[in-house]
C-alpha positions in Angstrom: 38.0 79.6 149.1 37.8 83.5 148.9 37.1 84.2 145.2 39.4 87.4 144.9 42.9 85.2 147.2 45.1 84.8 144.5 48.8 82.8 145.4 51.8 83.7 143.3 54.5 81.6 143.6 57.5 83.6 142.1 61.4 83.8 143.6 62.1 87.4 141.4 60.7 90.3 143.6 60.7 92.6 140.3 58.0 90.0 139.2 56.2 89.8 142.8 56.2 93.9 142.8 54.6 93.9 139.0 51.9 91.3 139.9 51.3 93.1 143.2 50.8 96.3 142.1 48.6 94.8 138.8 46.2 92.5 140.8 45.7 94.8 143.7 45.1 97.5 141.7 41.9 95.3 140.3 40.8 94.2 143.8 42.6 91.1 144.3 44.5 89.8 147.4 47.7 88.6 146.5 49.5 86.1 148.8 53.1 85.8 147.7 55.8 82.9 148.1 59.1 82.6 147.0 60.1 78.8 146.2 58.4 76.2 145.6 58.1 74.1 149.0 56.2 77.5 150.2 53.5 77.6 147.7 52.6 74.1 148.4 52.3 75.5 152.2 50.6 78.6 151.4 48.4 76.7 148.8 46.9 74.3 151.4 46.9 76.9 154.0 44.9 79.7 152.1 43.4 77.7 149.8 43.7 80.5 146.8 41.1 81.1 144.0 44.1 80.6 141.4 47.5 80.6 141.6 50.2 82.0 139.3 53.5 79.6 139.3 56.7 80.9 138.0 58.5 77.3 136.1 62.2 78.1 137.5 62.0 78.4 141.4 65.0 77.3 143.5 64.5 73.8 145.2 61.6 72.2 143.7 60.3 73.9 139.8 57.4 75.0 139.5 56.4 72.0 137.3 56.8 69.7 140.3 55.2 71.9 142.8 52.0 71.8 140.2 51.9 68.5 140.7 51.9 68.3 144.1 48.9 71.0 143.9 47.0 69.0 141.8 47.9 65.5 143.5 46.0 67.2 146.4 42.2 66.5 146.4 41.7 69.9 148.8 43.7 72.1 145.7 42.9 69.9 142.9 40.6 72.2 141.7 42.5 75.4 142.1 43.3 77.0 138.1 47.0 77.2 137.8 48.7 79.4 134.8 52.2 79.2 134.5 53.8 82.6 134.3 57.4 82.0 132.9 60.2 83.4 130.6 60.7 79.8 129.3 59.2 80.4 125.6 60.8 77.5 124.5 59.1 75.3 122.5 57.3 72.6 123.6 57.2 74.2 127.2 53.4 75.0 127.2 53.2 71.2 126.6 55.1 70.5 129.6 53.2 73.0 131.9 50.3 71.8 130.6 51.4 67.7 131.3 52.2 69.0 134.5 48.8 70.3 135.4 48.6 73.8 134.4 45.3 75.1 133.3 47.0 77.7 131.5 50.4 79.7 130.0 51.8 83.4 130.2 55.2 84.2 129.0 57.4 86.4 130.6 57.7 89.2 130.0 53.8 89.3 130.8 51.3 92.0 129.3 49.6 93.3 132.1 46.1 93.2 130.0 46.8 89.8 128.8 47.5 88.8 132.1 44.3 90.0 133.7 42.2 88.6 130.5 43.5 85.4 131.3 43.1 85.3 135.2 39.4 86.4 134.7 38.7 83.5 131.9 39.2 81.6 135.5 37.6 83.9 137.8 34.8 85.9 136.1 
């Protein structure tokens, strides 16, 4: 698992070209899929340090594709914070239930962002 590989799984490429240039621009490598069925793939493949998982994705939601990731003994370990723009309440409950380790609301502060990664990877 290379400490610095981190796998965000996000369909908006606005949002991929924001977290690109952010976690670059600190040093990490960021490996990027689009739905949901290809961050499972990527996940298992690259085996990521964390990844960040958008909630709406087409096909399967990023809820769903947590649990897979966590129903995996090979990722099961793998910190996942849930990057979404659904503030609803209760929401960070549900992401949570689902297996996330943590929550960011869209739209993200880049500082807060980083703060939070690093809680996982010092």
């Amino acid at each position: 698992m290379a400490a610095k590989r981190i796998l965000a799984i996000e369909d908006h490429e606005e949002n991929r070209r924001l977290l690109r240039d952010l976690l670059t621009s600190v040093g990490y490598e960021l490996i990027e899929a689009v739905t949901g069925e290809e961050g499972v793939v990527l996940a298992e493949a690259q085996l990521p340090a964390l990844i960040l998982m958008d909630i709406q994705l087409p096909g399967i939601d990023g809820y769903e594709v947590t649990r897979r990731i966590k129903a995996n003994p090979a990722l099961r370990q793998i910190p996942v914070i849930a990057v979404t723009s659904y503030a609803l309440s209760g929401d960070d409950v549900k992401a949570l239930e689902a297996g996330c380790d943590a929550y960011v609301t869209k739209p993200f502060d880049p500082a807060e962002l980083l703060e939070k990664i690093r809680e996982f990877l010092p």
